[in-house]
C-alpha positions as CSV (number, residue, x, y, z in Angstrom):
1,X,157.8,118.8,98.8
2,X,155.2,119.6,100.9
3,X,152.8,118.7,98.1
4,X,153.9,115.9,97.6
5,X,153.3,114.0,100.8
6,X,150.3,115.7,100.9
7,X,149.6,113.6,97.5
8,X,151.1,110.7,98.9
9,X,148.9,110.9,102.2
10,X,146.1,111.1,99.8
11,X,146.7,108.3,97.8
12,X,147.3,106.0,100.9
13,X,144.2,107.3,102.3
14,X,142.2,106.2,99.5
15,X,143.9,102.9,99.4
16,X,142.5,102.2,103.0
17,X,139.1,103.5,102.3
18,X,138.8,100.8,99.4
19,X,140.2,98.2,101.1
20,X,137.9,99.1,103.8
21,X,135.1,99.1,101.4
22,X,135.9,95.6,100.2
23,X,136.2,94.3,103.5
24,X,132.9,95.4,104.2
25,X,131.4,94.0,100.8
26,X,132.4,90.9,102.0
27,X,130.4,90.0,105.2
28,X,128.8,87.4,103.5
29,X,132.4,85.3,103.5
30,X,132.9,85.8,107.7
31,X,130.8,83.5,110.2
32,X,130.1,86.1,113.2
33,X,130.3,85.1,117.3
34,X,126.9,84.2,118.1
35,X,126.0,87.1,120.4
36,X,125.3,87.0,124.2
37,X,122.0,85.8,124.8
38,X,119.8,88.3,127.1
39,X,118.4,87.2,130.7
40,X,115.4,85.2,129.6
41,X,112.0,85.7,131.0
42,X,111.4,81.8,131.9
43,X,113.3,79.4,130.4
44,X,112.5,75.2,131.2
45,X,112.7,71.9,129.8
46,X,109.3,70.9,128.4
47,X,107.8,67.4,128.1
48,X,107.1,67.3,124.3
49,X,106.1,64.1,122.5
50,X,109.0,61.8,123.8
51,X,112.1,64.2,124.3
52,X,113.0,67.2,126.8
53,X,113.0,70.3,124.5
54,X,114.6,73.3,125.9
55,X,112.6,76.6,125.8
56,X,113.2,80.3,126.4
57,X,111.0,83.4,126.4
58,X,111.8,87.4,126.6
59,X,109.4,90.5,126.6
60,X,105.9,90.6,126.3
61,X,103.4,91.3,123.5
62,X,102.3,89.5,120.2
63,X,104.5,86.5,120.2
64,X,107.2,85.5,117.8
65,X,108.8,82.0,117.4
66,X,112.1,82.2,116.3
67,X,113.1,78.4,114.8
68,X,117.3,77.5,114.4
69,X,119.0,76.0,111.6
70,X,120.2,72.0,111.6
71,X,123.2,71.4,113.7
72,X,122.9,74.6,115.8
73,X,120.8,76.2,118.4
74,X,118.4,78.9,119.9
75,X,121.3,81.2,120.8
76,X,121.9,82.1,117.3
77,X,118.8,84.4,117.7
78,X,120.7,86.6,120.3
79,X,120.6,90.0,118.4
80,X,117.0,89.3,117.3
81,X,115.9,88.8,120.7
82,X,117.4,91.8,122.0
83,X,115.7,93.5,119.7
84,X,112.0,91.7,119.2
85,X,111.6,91.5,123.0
86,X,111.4,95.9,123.7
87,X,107.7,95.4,121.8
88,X,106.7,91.1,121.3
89,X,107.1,88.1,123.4
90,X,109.7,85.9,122.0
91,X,109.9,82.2,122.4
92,X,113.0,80.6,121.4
93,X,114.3,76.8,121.6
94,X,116.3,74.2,121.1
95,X,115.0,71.8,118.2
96,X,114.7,67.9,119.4
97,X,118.4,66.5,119.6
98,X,119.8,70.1,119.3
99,X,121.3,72.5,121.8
100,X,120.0,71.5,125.2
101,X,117.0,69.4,123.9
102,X,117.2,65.3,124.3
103,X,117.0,63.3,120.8
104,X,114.5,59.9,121.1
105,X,115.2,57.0,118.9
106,X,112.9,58.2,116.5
107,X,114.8,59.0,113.0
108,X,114.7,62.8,112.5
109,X,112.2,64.5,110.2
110,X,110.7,67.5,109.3
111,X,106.8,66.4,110.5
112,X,108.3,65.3,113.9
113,X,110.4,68.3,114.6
114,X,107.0,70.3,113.1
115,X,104.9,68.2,116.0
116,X,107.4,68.9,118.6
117,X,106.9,72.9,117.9
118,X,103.6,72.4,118.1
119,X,103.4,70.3,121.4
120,X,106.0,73.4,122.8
121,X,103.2,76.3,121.7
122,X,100.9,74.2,123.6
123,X,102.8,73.6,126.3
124,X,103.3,77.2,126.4
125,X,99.8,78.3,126.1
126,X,100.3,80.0,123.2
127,X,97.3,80.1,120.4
128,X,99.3,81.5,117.2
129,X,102.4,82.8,116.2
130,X,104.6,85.0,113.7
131,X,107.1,82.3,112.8
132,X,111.1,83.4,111.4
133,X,112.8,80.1,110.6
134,X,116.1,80.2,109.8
135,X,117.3,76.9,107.2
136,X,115.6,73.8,109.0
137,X,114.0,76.2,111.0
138,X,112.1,77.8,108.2
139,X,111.5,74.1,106.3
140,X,110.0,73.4,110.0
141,X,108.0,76.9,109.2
142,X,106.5,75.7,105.9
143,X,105.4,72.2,107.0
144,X,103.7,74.4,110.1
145,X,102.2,76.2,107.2
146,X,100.5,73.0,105.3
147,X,99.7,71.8,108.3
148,X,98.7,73.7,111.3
149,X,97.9,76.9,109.1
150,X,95.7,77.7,112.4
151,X,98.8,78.3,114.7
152,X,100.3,80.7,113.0
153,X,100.0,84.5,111.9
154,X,102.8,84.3,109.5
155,X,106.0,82.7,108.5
156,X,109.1,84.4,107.5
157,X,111.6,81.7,106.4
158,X,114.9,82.2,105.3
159,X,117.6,79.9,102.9
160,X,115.0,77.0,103.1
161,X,114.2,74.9,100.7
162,X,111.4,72.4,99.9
163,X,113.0,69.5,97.8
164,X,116.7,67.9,98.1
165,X,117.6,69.6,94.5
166,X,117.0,73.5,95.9
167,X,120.6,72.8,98.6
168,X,123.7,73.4,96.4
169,X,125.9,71.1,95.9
170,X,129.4,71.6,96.9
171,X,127.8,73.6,99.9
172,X,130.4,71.2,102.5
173,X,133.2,72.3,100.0
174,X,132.7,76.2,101.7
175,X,134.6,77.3,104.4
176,X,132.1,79.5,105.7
177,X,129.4,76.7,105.8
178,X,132.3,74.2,107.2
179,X,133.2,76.6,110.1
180,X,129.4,77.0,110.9
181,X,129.9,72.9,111.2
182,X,132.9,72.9,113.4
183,X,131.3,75.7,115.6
184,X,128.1,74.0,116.3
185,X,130.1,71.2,116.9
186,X,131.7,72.8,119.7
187,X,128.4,74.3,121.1
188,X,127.0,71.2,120.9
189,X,129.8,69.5,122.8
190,X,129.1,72.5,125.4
191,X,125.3,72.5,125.8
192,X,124.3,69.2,125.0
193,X,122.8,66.2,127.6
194,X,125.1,64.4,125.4
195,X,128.1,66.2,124.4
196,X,130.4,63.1,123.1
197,X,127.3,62.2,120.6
198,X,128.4,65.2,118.2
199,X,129.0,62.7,115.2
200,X,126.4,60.4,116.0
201,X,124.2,63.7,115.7
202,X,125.1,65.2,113.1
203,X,125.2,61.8,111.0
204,X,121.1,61.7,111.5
205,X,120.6,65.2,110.3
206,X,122.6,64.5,107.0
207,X,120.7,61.4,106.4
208,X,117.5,63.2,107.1
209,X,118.8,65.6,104.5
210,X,119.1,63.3,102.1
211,X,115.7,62.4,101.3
212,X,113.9,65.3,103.2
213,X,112.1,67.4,102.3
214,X,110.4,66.4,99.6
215,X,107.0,68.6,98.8
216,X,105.4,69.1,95.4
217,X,104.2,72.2,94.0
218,X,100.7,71.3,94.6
219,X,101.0,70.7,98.5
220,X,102.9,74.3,98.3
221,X,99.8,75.9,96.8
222,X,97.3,74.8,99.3
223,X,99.0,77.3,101.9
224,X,96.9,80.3,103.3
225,X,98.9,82.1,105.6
226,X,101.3,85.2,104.2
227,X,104.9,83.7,104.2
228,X,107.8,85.8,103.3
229,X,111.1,83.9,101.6
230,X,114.3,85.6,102.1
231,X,117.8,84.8,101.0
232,X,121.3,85.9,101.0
233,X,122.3,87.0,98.0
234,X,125.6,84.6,98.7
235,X,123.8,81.8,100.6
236,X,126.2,78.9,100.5
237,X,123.5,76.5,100.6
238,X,120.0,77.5,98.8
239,X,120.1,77.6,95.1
240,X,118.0,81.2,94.5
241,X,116.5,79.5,91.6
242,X,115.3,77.5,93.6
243,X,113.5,80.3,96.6
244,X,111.9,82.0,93.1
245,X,110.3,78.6,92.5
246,X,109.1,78.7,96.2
247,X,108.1,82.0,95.9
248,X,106.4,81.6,92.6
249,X,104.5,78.4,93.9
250,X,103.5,79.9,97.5
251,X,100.1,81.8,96.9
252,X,101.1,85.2,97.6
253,X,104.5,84.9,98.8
254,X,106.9,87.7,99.0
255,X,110.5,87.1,98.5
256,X,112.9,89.3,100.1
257,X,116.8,88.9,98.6
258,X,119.3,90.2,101.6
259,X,122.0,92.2,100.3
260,X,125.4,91.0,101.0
261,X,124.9,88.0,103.4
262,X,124.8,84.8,103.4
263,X,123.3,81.8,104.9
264,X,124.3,83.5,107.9
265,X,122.5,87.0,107.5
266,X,121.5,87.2,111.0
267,X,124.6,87.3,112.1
268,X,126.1,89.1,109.6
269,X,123.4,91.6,108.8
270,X,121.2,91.7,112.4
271,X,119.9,95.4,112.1
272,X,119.3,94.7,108.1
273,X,117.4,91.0,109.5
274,X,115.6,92.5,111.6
275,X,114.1,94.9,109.3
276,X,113.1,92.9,107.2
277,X,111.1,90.9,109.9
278,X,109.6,93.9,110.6
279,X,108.6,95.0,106.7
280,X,107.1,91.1,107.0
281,X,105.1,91.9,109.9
282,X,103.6,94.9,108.9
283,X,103.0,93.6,105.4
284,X,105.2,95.4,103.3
């Protein structure tokens, strides 16, 4: 008898440690809290081109710009902060019409939201910077690349893309990326100068994404400055055909494929993340 329950202990035990295992293997399908944000250094509004953009800095050293996604905000950086800001000075912010920033009547686009980074860095004093863009954020990291080469050390963008075509395209038929929708939705409504404008919002990004952006091979190979290109290997949105072809048409562009994440690595994968930030930084 008493080998018996010992085998039937066993064999429950292993039916927890593989449903364990495949709860695990499935990170990528899960949206994680955005983590607390630590007590910023200095934090402001800046005047930048003709909007109020929100800005926050942490630790000291060489500085990293960490950009958000469309639709969400600088707080999605929290675990990345925590840990960039023990050896670098972090700036973080809000991207024009996002999070606490004030939207113009300007119609949103990659080269203005590019500008408005720019204006912020000089606003801030700030001569160059490692840039980690995160969706928009890293499309707003290869247009810095093209076009202000000289602010920048390096770029690590992740799930961007550089043409319509590379964004999959039942990505709004995924729950994951639909409840990354509804939850900026609700930051937005609790952050924002204008927290009813939520649809109004949102409706300007998805035309923007429409049409934008829309670079050719050629323009990509007339970057200089060392860009890594990472994506989940489940990213809901970015075709990773598609980041090969960047990677491919990038002069010596690495590309980095995160193991079981998705669009959302950073929160799903933040000590993995930020490893690879730091394999980007020192080159490897």
């Amino acid at each position: 008898m008493r080998g018996i329950v010992i085998a039937i202990l066993t064999f429950f035990s292993m039916l927890l440690a593989v449903a364990a295992g495949a709860q695990s293997a499935e990170r990528w399908a899960e949206l994680p809290a955005f983590p607390s944000m630590p007590v910023a250094k200095t934090s402001g509004m800046a005047d930048v081109n003709d909007i109020k953009m929100y800005y926050a800095e942490y630790g000291e050293g060489e500085p990293i710009l960490f950009i958000h996604g469309g639709l969400g905000n600088a707080d999605v950086w929290g675990h990345q902060v925590a840990d960039f800001a023990k050896d670098h000075r972090v700036i973080v912010a809000d991207s024009r019409g996002h999070g606490r920033s004030t939207r113009s009547q300007q119609p949103f686009g990659y080269d203005l939201m590019t500008s408005d980074y720019i204006a912020l860095l000089d606003y801030r004093k700030i001569d160059k910077v490692t840039l980690v863009g995160w969706s928009d954020g890293g499309i707003i990291g290869i247009d810095m690349a093209m076009k202000h080469p000289e602010k920048l050390t390096r770029v690590i963008a992740q799930a961007a893309n550089v043409t319509t075509d590379g964004v999959k395209d039942d990505v709004l038929k995924n729950k994951t990326f639909r409840h990354y929708i509804e939850v900026a939705g609700d930051q937005y409504r609790k952050l924002s100068p204008t927290p009813t404008e939520y649809e109004a919002f949102s409706r300007k990004m998805f035309e923007m994404w429409a049409t934008q952006p829309a670079w050719t091979a050629a323009e990509l190979a007339k970057i200089s400055v060392p860009v890594t290109l990472a994506i989940g290997d489940h990213d809901e949105a970015v075709k990773l055909d598609h980041t090969e072809m960047m990677a491919k048409d990038i002069p010596g562009a690495k590309l980095v494929i995160l193991k079981d994440a998705s669009h959302f690595a950073m929160l799903q994968d933040p000590t993995g993340y930020d490893a690879m930030i730091r394999d980007a930084m020192a080159g490897r």
